[in-house]
C-alpha positions in Angstrom: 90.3 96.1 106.7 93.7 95.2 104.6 95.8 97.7 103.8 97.7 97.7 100.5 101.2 99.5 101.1 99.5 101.5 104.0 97.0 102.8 102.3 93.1 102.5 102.3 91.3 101.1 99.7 89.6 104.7 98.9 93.2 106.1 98.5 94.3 103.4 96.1 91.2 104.2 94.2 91.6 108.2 93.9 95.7 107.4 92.8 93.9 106.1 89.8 91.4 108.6 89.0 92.9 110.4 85.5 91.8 113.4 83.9 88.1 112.6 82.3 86.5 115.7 80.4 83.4 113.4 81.1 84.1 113.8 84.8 83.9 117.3 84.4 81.3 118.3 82.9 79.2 115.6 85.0 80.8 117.8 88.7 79.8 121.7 86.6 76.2 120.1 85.7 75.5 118.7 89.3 77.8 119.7 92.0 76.5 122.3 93.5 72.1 120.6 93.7 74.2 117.9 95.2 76.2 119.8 97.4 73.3 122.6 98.2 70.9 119.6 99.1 74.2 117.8 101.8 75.2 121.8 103.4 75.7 121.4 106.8 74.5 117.6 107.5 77.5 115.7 106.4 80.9 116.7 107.5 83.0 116.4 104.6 81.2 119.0 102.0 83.4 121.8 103.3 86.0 119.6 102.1 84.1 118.4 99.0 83.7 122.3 98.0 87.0 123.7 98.6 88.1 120.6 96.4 85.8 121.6 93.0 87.3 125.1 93.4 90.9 123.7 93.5 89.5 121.6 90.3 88.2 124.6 88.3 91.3 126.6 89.1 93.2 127.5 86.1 96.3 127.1 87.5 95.9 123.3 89.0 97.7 120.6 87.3 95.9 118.4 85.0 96.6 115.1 87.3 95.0 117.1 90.1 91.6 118.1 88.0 91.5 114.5 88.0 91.7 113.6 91.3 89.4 116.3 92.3 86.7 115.9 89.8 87.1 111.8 90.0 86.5 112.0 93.5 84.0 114.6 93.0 82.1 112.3 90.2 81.6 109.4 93.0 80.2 112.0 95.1 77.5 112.9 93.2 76.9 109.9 90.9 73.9 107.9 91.9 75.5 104.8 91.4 78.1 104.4 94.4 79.2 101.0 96.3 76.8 102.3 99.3 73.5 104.0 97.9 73.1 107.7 99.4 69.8 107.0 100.5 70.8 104.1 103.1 70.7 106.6 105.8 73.6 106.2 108.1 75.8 104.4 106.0 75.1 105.7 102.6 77.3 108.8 102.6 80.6 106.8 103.9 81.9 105.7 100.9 81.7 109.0 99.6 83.3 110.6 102.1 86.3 108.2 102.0 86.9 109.1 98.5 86.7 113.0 99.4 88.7 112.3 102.5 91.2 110.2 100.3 91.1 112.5 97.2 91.7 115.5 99.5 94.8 113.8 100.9 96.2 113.3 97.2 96.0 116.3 96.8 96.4 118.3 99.9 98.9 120.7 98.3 97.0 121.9 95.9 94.0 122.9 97.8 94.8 126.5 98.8 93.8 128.9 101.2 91.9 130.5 98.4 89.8 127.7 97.5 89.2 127.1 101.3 88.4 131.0 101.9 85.6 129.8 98.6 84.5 127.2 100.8 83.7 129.0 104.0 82.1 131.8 101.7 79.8 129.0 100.2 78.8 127.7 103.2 77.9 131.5 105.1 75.9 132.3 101.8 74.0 129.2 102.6 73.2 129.5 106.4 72.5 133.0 106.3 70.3 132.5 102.8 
């Protein structure tokens, strides 16, 4: 795969992901079915979850929100360069963007919103 700069395709794409109020209300609609339904069979929705609390945050910068909830958006739109329900493959692109938009934005995601995460995630195994 060509790199552009040294960078991935999926980080080239999240560098471009602005602030969308659309994008934000389409992550607090349907994050969390999304995410509830992917708990503990994909890797990355620890990730994916400590990211939508660094993107509700009050105190994140506006060019982060849109990172987050861009990246966010692909996640749990059903249109997505590989469909979700290609088993196997389906999930890969997402989690490049994630993976990518995480990266962007790696400052931003504190130990708070990673504490968040982990919470989410005990709630869930021992619900």
């Amino acid at each position: 795969m060509e790199k552009d700069g040294g960078k991935l395709p999926a980080e080239l794409a999240v560098e471009n992901f602005k602030y969308s109020e659309k994008n934000e209300q389409l992550v607090k609609k349907s994050f969390w079915s999304k995410t509830k339904k992917f708990a503990g069979k994909i890797p990355f929705t620890k990730d994916a979850v400590a990211m939508y609390y660094c993107a509700v945050d009050a105190k994140t910068p506006l060019w982060v929100k849109g990172i987050a909830f861009g990246a966010l958006a692909y996640f749990i739109s059903p249109i997505d360069a590989i469909p979700d329900a290609l088993i196997g493959l389906g999930l890969t692109d997402d989690a490049a963007i994630i993976a990518a938009g995480i990266k962007a934005i790696a400052g931003h995601v504190t130990d708070e919103h990673r504490q968040k995460s982990e919470k989410f995630f005990e709630q869930e195994s021992s619900g």
